[in-house]
N, C-alpha and C positions, 0 to 999 in steps of 0.2 A: 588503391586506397587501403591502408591499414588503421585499425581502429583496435587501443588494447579493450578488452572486457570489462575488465575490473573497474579501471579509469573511465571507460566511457558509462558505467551504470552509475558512478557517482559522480560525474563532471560531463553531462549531457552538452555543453555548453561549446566543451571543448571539442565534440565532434566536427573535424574539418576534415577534405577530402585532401591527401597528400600529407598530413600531419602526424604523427602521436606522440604521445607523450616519452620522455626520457627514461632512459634504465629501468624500463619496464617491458617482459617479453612481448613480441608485439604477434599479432593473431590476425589471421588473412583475412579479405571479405570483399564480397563484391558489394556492386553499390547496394543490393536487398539484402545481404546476410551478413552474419559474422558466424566465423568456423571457431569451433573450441578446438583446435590443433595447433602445436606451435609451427614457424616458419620452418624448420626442417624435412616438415611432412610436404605430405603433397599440397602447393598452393595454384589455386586457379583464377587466370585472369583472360578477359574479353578484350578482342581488338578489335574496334570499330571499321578496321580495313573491308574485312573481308567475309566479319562475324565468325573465321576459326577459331578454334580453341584451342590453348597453348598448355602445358603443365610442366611442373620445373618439380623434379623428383631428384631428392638428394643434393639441390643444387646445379642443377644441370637442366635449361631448359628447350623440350622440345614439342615438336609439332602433336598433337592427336593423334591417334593411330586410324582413328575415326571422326573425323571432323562434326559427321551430321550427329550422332552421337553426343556430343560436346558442347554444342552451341546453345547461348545463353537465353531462352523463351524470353519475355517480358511477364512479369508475374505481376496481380493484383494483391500481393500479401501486404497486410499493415504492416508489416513491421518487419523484425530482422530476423534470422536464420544461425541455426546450430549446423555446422556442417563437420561429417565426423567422415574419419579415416575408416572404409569398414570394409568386410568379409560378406557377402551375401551366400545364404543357406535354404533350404528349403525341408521343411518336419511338418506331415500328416497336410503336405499339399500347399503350406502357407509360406510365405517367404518369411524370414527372418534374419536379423545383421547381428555380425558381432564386432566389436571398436573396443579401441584403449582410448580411457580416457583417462587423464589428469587427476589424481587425490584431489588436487585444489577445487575441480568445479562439482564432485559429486557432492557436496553438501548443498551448491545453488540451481542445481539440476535435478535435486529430487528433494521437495518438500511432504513430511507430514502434515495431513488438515485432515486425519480420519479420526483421530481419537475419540471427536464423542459419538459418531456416530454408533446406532447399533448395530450388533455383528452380521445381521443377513443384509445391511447396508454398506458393506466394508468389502474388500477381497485380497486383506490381511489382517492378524492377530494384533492386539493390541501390543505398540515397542514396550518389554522387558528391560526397562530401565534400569535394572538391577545386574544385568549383567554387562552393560555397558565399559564400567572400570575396568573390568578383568581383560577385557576385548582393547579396548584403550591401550591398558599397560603394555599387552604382550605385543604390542605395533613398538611402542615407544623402547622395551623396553628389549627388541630384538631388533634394531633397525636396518643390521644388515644380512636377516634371516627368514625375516617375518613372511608368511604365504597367505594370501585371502584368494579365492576364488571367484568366478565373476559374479556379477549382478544378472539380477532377470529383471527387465523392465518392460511394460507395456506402455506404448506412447497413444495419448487419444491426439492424434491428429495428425497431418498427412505427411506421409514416410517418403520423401523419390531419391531412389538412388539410383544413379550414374556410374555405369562401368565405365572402365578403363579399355574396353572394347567390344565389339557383339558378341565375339565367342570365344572359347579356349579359357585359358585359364584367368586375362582379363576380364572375362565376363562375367568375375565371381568375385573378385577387386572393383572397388571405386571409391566415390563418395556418398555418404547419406547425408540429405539436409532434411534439418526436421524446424519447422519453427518455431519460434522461440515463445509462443502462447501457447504451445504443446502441453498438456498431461504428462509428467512421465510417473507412473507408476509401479514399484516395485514392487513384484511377485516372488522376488526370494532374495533376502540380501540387504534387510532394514536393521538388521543391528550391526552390521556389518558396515553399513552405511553411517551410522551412529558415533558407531566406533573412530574410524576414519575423523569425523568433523568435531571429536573429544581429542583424539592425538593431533588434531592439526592447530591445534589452539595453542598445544605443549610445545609442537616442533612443525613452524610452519614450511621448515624445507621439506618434508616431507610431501607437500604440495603437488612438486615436479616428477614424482613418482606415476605409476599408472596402475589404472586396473581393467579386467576386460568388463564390458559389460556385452549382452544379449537383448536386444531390440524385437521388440512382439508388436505388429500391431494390436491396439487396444478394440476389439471385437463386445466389450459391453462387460456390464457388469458380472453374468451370469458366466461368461468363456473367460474374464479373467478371477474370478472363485475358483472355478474348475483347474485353472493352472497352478494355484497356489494348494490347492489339493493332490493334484498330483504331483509339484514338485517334493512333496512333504508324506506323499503316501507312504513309499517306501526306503526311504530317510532311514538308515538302522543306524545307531552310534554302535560305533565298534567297544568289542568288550575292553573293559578296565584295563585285564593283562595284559592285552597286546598292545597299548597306550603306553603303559609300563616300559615294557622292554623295548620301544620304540621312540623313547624320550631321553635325548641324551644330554637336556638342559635342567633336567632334576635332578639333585645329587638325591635324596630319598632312593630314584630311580635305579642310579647307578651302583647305590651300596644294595639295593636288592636285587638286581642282577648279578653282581658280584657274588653274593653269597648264595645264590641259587647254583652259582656255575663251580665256586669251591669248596664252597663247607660238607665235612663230612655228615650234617644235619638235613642237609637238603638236596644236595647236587644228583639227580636223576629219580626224584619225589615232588619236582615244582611244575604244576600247569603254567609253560610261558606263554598260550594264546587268549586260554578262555578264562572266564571267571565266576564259572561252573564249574564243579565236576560230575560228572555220570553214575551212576551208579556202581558199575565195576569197573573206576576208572583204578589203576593200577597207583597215581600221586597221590599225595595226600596233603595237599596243599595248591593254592593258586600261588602265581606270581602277585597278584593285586592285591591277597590277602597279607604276603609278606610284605610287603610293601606299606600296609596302612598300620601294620604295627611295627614294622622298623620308621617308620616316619613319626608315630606316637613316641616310640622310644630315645631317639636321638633330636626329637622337639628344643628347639632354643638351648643347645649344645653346642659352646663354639670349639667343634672341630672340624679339622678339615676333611675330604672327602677321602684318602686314604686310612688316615685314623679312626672314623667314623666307621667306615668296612670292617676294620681288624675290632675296635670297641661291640659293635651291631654281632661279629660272629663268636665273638667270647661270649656274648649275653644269651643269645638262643642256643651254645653248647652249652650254657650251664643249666639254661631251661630244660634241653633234651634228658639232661640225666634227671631231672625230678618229677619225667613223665615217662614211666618203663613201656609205655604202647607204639609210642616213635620208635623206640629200636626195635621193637619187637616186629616191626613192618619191615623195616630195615634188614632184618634177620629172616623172613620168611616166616615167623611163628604165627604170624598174625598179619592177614589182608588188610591194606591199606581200606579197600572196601567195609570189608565187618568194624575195622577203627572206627570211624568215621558215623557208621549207624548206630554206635554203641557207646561213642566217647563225644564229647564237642571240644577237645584241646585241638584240637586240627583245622579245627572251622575258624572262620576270619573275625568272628566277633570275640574269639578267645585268645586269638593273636595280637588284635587290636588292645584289651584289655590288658593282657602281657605286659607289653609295648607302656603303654602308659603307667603302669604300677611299675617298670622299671627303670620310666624314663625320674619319676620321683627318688628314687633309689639313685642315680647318676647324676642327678643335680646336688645331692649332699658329696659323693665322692666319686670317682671315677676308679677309684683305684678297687680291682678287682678281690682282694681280702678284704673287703668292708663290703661289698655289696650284693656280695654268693653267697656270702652268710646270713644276709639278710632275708635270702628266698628259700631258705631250705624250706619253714614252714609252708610252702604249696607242694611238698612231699604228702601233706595230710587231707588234701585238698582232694574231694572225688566227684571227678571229672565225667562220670556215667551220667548218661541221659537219663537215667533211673532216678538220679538224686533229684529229692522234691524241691531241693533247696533253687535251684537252676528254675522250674515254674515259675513264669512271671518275669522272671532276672534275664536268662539268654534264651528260654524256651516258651513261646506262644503258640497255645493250641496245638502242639506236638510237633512244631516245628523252628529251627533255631531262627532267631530276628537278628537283624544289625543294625536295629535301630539306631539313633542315635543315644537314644536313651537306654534300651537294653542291652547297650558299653557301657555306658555308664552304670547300671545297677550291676553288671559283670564285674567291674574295678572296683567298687567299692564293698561285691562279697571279698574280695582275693584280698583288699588293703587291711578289712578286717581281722582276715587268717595272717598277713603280716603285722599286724599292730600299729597301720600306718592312720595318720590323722586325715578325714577325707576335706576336701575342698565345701565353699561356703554353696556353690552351686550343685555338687555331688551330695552333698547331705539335704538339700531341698530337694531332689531326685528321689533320696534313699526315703525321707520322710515321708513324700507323698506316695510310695509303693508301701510305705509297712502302713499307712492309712487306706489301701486298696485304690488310691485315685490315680495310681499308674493305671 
């Protein structure tokens, strides 16, 4: 008997034994279940002969390697059956599965209904619908690149899986059927989830793609909190820089790379992992911080990514000369270290600043005699932490911020010393700090 899914939830009517519907993938199932796998996989069927069990892998079918193993119980279940292709595992004594399934069914296989609960009622965070788009896009918008990791799911209801044989490496291969009135609950992997059933809307061949999921028995409320704690405990996002120089789809990316590896400004002065530095670290710069001001600076710029490089290393050689403490590092006269505690041009919130007062300067002209001449006055511009002027603007409580806003009150000291006109949202910035309500 084959029965499509999709067809049979909305055309009940048409469920007949030997039938399905036309140009539609069709999905195995005995007379109590239906399997969410397509015919390729492994499909199992019952012979009344002799009650062996037969399986037909890859197209090719043969006998059970274990008949008693195989044979089809009589079950009292209401209704139909999920039966997935899976891996059986065992973690702190319990068994666990892992399966691919189908993009197309994780959006009908895992429904939210916890939002209003409240949180010691729940055992996950409330979906961040916010970050939904950005998740969406980057599926839709790498189709033949994109990497998602598996799903963690907890099922409330009964899990049997069926190897492929008692022992050996069969016995760690089979089927899971779970039925289809199950819970499945996820424990790591709901926007993820989210995401998936916003790109499938856009491109629904993405459908026939797959993802792994991981299968927990559902043990209660209080053991599935505790997993979603743990999976999240020690969760670290990796720093900025190495994000950085590990992104070979952002041209930002690639011109800061580029010019960390050639310019005489930077090449053997750029942290490419961390987006710290140490106290006596020898650079005087991150990769991440070069980065969010070459990305400031070449902002809605149409040029291309070689041009972009060569235009991004002219502009911070000509920054370099109207800051004599960069070469002075560079020269050995002066530690990158003592720079750094004693100046804030080196730091990311003054690069970022840079970047944006110079991307204004390149959107009037590109051409390099109009817009070097324009920065000389940050020649007068003093860059010691001592200056009271920086309180408030890039320095908080004795330490530099990257806010977003204390960039902004940074761009708009530096636009001043160039004579530049500040923006309708930069002068609501600048106002409310000379009002003290920054």
């Amino acid at each position: 008997m084959f029965v499509n899914v999709d067809h049979a939830v909305r055309h009940p009517a048409e469920w007949q034994c030997g039938k399905s519907p036309t140009n539609t993938p069709q999905i195995a199932c005995t007379t109590s279940s239906v399997t969410c796998m397509q015919e390729e996989t492994v499909v199992r069927q019952t012979r009344n002969v002799d009650q062996r069990a037969y399986v037909k892998v890859a197209g090719v079918e043969n006998e059970a390697v274990t008949p008693a193993t195989r044979i089809v119980t009589p079950r009292a279940s209401t209704g139909f059956e999920y039966t997935f292709p899976a891996i059986r595992g065992i973690q702190a004594g319990r068994e666990f599965y892992v399966s691919m399934c189908p993009l197309r069914l994780i959006p009908k296989i895992f429904i939210f209904d916890e939002d209003e609960l409240s949180p010691e009622l729940r055992a996950q965070r409330i979906l961040n619908k916010g970050r939904l788009p950005a998740l969406s896009k980057y599926i839709l918008d790498n189709p033949d690149d994109y990497v998602f990791s598996a799903l963690t799911a907890s099922v409330d209801g009964d899990m049997d899986f069926q190897s492929h044989s008692p022992d050996g490496t069969g016995f760690r291969t089979g089927q899971l059927r779970i039925p289809m009135d199950s819970r499945f609950l996820i424990n790591d992997g709901q926007h993820r989830r989210a995401a998936i059933e916003l790109a499938l809307r856009e491109n629904p061949d993405l459908g026939e793609e797959t993802i792994a999921v991981v299968f927990f028995q559902d043990a209660g409320l209080a053991r599935s909190q505790q997993m979603f704690a743990d999976l999240n405990r020690h969760a670290v996002r990796p720093a900025r820089s190495i994000g950085v120089l590990y992104d070979h789809r952002d041209g930002s990316a690639q011109v800061a790379r580029v010019m960390a590896a050639r310019s005489a400004v930077f090449k053997g002065y750029v942290e490419m992992e961390k987006s710290n530095l140490s106290a006596r670290s020898r650079m005087m710069f991150t990769l991440s911080a070069l980065y969010f001001g070459t990305q400031a600076l070449l902002q809605g710029l149409e040029v291309k990514t070689d041009e972009a490089a060569d235009l991004a290393q002219s502009y911070w050689e000509a920054i370099d000369k109207l800051l004599p403490e960069w070469a002075m590092v560079r020269n050995r006269s002066l530690s990158a270290s003592e720079m750094r505690r004693d100046f804030i041009h080196s730091h990311g919130i003054a690069l970022h600043a840079l970047g944006r007062v110079g991307n204004s300067l390149l959107r009037e002209s590109t051409a390099p005699s109009k817009w070097k001449k324009q920065l000389t006055p940050l020649r007068r511009v003093d860059w010691s932490r001592s200056n009271c002027d920086w309180e408030g603007r890039a320095i908080v409580g004795g330490r530099v911020s990257k806010s977003h806003q204390n960039v902004t009150l940074t761009v708009n000291y530096l636009r001043n010393h160039l004579s530049l006109d500040l923006s309708a949202e930069e002068q609501r910035v600048e106002d409310a700090y000379l009002r003290g309500d920054a």
